[in-house]
PLY file of the C-alpha trace (Angstrom):
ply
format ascii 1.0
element vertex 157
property float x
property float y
property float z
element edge 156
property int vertex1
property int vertex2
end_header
86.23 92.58 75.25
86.20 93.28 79.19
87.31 96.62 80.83
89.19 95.79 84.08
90.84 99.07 86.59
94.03 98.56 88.08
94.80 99.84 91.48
98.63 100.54 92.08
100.39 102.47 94.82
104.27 103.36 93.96
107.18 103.43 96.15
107.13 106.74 96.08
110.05 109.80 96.91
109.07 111.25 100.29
110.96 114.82 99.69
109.54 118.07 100.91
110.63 120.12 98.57
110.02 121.14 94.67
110.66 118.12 92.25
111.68 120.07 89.00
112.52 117.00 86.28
113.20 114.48 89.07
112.02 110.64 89.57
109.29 109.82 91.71
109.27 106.61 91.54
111.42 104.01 89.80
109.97 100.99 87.96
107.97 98.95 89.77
105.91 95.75 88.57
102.20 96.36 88.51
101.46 92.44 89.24
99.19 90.49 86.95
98.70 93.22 84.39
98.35 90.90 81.46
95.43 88.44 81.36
98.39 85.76 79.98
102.47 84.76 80.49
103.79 87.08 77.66
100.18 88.83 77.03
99.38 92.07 76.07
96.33 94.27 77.01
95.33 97.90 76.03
95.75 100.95 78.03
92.64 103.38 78.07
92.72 105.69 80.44
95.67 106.37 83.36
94.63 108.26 86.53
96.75 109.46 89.34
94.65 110.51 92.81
97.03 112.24 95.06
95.20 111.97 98.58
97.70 114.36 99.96
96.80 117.53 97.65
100.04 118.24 96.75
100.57 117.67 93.49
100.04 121.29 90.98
102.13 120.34 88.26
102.47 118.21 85.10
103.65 114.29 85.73
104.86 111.45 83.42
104.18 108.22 83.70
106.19 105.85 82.21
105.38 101.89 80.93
107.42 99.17 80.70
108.18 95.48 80.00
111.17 95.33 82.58
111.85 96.66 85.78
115.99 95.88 86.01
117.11 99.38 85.61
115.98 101.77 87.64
115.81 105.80 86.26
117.99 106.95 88.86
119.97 105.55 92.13
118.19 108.06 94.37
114.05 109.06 94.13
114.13 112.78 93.86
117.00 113.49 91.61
117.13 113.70 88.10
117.15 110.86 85.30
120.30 109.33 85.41
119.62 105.91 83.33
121.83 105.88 80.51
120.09 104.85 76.97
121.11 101.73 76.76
119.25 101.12 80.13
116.33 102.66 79.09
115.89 100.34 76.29
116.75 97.24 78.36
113.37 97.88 80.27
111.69 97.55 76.90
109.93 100.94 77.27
106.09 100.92 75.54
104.72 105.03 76.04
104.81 107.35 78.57
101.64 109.17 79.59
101.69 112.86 80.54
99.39 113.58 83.16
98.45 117.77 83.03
99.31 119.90 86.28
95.97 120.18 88.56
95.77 123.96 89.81
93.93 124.89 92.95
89.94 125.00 92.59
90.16 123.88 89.39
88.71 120.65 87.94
90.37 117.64 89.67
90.93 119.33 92.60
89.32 117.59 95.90
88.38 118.87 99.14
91.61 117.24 100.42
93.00 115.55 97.45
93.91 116.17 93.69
92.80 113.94 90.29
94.62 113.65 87.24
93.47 111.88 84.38
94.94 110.99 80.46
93.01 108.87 78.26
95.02 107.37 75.93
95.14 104.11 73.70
98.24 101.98 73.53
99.49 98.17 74.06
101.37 96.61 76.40
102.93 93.02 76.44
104.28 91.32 79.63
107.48 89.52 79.20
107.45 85.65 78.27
106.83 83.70 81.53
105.53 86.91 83.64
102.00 89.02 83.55
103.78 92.43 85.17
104.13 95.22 83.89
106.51 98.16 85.50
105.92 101.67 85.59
107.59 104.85 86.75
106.43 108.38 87.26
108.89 111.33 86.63
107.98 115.04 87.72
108.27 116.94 84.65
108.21 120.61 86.25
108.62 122.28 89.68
105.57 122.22 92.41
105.26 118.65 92.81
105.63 117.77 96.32
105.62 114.18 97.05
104.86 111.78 99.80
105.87 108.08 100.21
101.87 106.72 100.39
100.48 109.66 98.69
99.87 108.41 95.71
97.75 105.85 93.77
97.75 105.43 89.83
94.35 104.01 88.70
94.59 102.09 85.33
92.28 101.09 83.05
92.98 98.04 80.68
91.37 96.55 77.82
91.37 92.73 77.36
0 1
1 2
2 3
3 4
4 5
5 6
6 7
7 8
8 9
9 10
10 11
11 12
12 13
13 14
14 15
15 16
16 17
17 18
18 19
19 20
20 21
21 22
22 23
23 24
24 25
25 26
26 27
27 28
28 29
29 30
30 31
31 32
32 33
33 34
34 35
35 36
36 37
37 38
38 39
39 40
40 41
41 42
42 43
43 44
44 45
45 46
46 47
47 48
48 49
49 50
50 51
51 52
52 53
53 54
54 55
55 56
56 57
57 58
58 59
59 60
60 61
61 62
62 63
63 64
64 65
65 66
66 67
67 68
68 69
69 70
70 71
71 72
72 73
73 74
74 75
75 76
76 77
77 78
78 79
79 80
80 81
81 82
82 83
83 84
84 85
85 86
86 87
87 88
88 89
89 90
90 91
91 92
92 93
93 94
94 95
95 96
96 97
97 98
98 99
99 100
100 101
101 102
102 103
103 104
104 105
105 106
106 107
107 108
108 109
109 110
110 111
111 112
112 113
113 114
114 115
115 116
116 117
117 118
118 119
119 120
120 121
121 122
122 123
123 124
124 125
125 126
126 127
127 128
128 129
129 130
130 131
131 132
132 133
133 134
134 135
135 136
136 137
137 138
138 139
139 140
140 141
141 142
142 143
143 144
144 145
145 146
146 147
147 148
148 149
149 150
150 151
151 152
152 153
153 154
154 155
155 156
Protein backbone atom coordinates (compact mmCIF):
# COMPACT_ATOMS: atom_id res chain seq x y z
CA UNK A 1 0.00 0.00 0.00
CA UNK A 2 1.51 3.58 -0.95
CA UNK A 3 -0.12 6.96 0.02
CA UNK A 4 0.33 9.40 -2.93
CA UNK A 5 -1.28 13.54 -2.66
CA UNK A 6 -2.78 14.91 -5.58
CA UNK A 7 -2.40 18.51 -6.44
CA UNK A 8 -5.34 19.94 -8.61
CA UNK A 9 -6.31 23.51 -9.42
CA UNK A 10 -10.06 23.88 -10.96
CA UNK A 11 -11.30 26.11 -13.56
CA UNK A 12 -12.82 27.94 -11.25
CA UNK A 13 -16.06 30.77 -11.32
CA UNK A 14 -14.42 34.19 -10.95
CA UNK A 15 -17.79 36.02 -9.50
CA UNK A 16 -17.64 38.64 -6.83
CA UNK A 17 -20.49 38.08 -5.27
CA UNK A 18 -22.29 35.42 -2.77
CA UNK A 19 -22.50 31.83 -4.34
CA UNK A 20 -25.66 30.46 -2.47
CA UNK A 21 -26.14 26.63 -4.10
CA UNK A 22 -24.21 27.55 -7.26
CA UNK A 23 -21.32 25.60 -9.32
CA UNK A 24 -17.88 26.47 -8.92
CA UNK A 25 -16.47 24.50 -11.03
CA UNK A 26 -17.71 21.92 -13.53
CA UNK A 27 -16.06 18.50 -13.99
CA UNK A 28 -12.77 18.52 -14.77
CA UNK A 29 -10.27 15.42 -15.21
CA UNK A 30 -7.77 15.19 -12.41
CA UNK A 31 -5.07 13.44 -14.88
CA UNK A 32 -3.50 10.15 -13.93
CA UNK A 33 -5.57 9.56 -10.82
CA UNK A 34 -5.58 5.81 -11.11
CA UNK A 35 -2.27 3.91 -10.90
CA UNK A 36 -3.92 1.70 -14.09
CA UNK A 37 -6.32 2.12 -17.55
CA UNK A 38 -9.69 1.35 -15.77
CA UNK A 39 -8.05 1.32 -12.06
CA UNK A 40 -9.38 2.27 -9.00
CA UNK A 41 -7.63 3.84 -5.91
CA UNK A 42 -9.00 4.97 -2.44
CA UNK A 43 -9.81 8.39 -1.37
CA UNK A 44 -8.55 9.35 2.25
CA UNK A 45 -8.59 12.60 2.90
CA UNK A 46 -9.79 15.78 0.42
CA UNK A 47 -8.41 19.27 1.21
CA UNK A 48 -9.29 22.53 -0.34
CA UNK A 49 -6.58 25.63 0.43
CA UNK A 50 -8.15 28.79 -0.72
CA UNK A 51 -5.02 31.22 -1.03
CA UNK A 52 -7.38 34.06 -1.49
CA UNK A 53 -9.22 33.86 2.08
CA UNK A 54 -12.42 34.00 0.84
CA UNK A 55 -14.06 31.12 1.30
CA UNK A 56 -16.48 31.07 5.03
CA UNK A 57 -18.88 28.63 4.04
CA UNK A 58 -19.62 24.91 3.54
CA UNK A 59 -18.41 23.36 -0.11
CA UNK A 60 -19.08 20.05 -1.97
CA UNK A 61 -16.96 18.33 -3.84
CA UNK A 62 -18.07 16.07 -6.18
CA UNK A 63 -16.22 12.66 -7.89
CA UNK A 64 -16.62 11.23 -10.96
CA UNK A 65 -15.82 8.66 -13.69
CA UNK A 66 -16.83 11.10 -16.64
CA UNK A 67 -16.49 14.54 -17.34
CA UNK A 68 -19.17 14.88 -20.58
CA UNK A 69 -21.82 16.72 -18.76
CA UNK A 70 -21.12 19.55 -17.16
CA UNK A 71 -23.49 20.71 -13.81
CA UNK A 72 -24.48 23.79 -15.36
CA UNK A 73 -23.84 25.92 -18.76
CA UNK A 74 -22.61 28.90 -16.74
CA UNK A 75 -20.04 28.68 -13.35
CA UNK A 76 -21.93 30.59 -10.77
CA UNK A 77 -25.48 29.59 -11.28
CA UNK A 78 -27.28 26.89 -9.94
CA UNK A 79 -27.27 23.01 -10.86
CA UNK A 80 -28.91 22.68 -13.94
CA UNK A 81 -27.78 18.95 -15.08
CA UNK A 82 -30.73 16.97 -15.47
CA UNK A 83 -30.57 13.27 -13.76
CA UNK A 84 -30.00 11.47 -16.47
CA UNK A 85 -26.76 13.58 -16.93
CA UNK A 86 -25.73 13.19 -13.65
CA UNK A 87 -25.62 9.54 -13.93
CA UNK A 88 -23.89 9.58 -17.34
CA UNK A 89 -20.74 11.01 -15.46
CA UNK A 90 -20.86 7.84 -13.38
CA UNK A 91 -20.92 9.82 -10.10
CA UNK A 92 -18.78 7.85 -7.04
CA UNK A 93 -19.41 10.40 -3.55
CA UNK A 94 -19.39 13.78 -2.95
CA UNK A 95 -17.35 15.18 -0.07
CA UNK A 96 -18.65 18.06 2.05
CA UNK A 97 -16.03 20.26 3.04
CA UNK A 98 -17.31 22.41 6.54
CA UNK A 99 -17.44 26.37 6.26
CA UNK A 100 -13.99 27.90 7.73
CA UNK A 101 -15.01 31.03 9.97
CA UNK A 102 -12.60 33.83 10.63
CA UNK A 103 -9.79 33.03 13.37
CA UNK A 104 -10.90 29.84 13.64
CA UNK A 105 -8.99 26.61 12.89
CA UNK A 106 -8.07 26.53 9.15
CA UNK A 107 -7.91 29.95 8.88
CA UNK A 108 -4.37 31.40 7.51
CA UNK A 109 -2.76 34.61 7.79
CA UNK A 110 -3.88 35.18 4.16
CA UNK A 111 -5.52 32.02 3.22
CA UNK A 112 -8.22 29.46 4.43
CA UNK A 113 -7.92 25.28 4.86
CA UNK A 114 -10.57 22.91 4.63
CA UNK A 115 -10.19 19.42 5.20
CA UNK A 116 -12.71 15.96 5.10
CA UNK A 117 -11.27 12.69 5.68
CA UNK A 118 -13.18 10.25 4.24
CA UNK A 119 -12.79 6.59 2.76
CA UNK A 120 -14.24 5.70 -0.60
CA UNK A 121 -13.19 4.14 -4.18
CA UNK A 122 -12.82 5.42 -7.29
CA UNK A 123 -12.34 3.62 -10.73
CA UNK A 124 -11.11 5.44 -13.92
CA UNK A 125 -12.91 4.52 -17.02
CA UNK A 126 -11.53 1.56 -19.29
CA UNK A 127 -8.67 3.00 -21.42
CA UNK A 128 -8.18 6.34 -19.18
CA UNK A 129 -6.52 6.97 -15.47
CA UNK A 130 -8.69 10.48 -14.88
CA UNK A 131 -10.84 11.08 -12.73
CA UNK A 132 -13.26 14.40 -12.83
CA UNK A 133 -14.38 16.38 -10.09
CA UNK A 134 -16.58 19.38 -9.41
CA UNK A 135 -17.09 21.63 -6.46
CA UNK A 136 -20.61 23.15 -5.78
CA UNK A 137 -21.13 26.03 -3.08
CA UNK A 138 -23.64 24.66 -0.85
CA UNK A 139 -24.55 28.04 1.11
CA UNK A 140 -24.05 31.82 0.73
CA UNK A 141 -20.46 33.56 1.62
CA UNK A 142 -18.39 31.81 -0.76
CA UNK A 143 -16.65 34.19 -2.88
CA UNK A 144 -14.65 32.74 -5.58
CA UNK A 145 -11.71 33.49 -7.73
CA UNK A 146 -10.57 31.86 -11.05
CA UNK A 147 -6.83 30.65 -9.50
CA UNK A 148 -7.91 30.75 -5.99
CA UNK A 149 -8.25 27.54 -5.37
CA UNK A 150 -6.35 24.20 -5.05
CA UNK A 151 -7.97 20.78 -3.90
CA UNK A 152 -5.25 18.56 -2.29
CA UNK A 153 -6.10 14.78 -2.52
CA UNK A 154 -4.93 12.03 -0.90
CA UNK A 155 -5.15 8.47 -2.55
CA UNK A 156 -4.55 5.08 -1.50
CA UNK A 157 -3.00 2.53 -3.94
Amino acid sequence: MSVKLLRFKPTCFAGTTDATAEVISNPEAIANFTPTFGGSTKVINVALHDSNDNASEALSVYFFAKGDNDLTPTLGTAVSMTDANFLANIPFASVALSGVAAGAHGDLISSKLYNADTSFVVQSEEGSRDIFVSIVADSTGFVSTADGLELIISVED
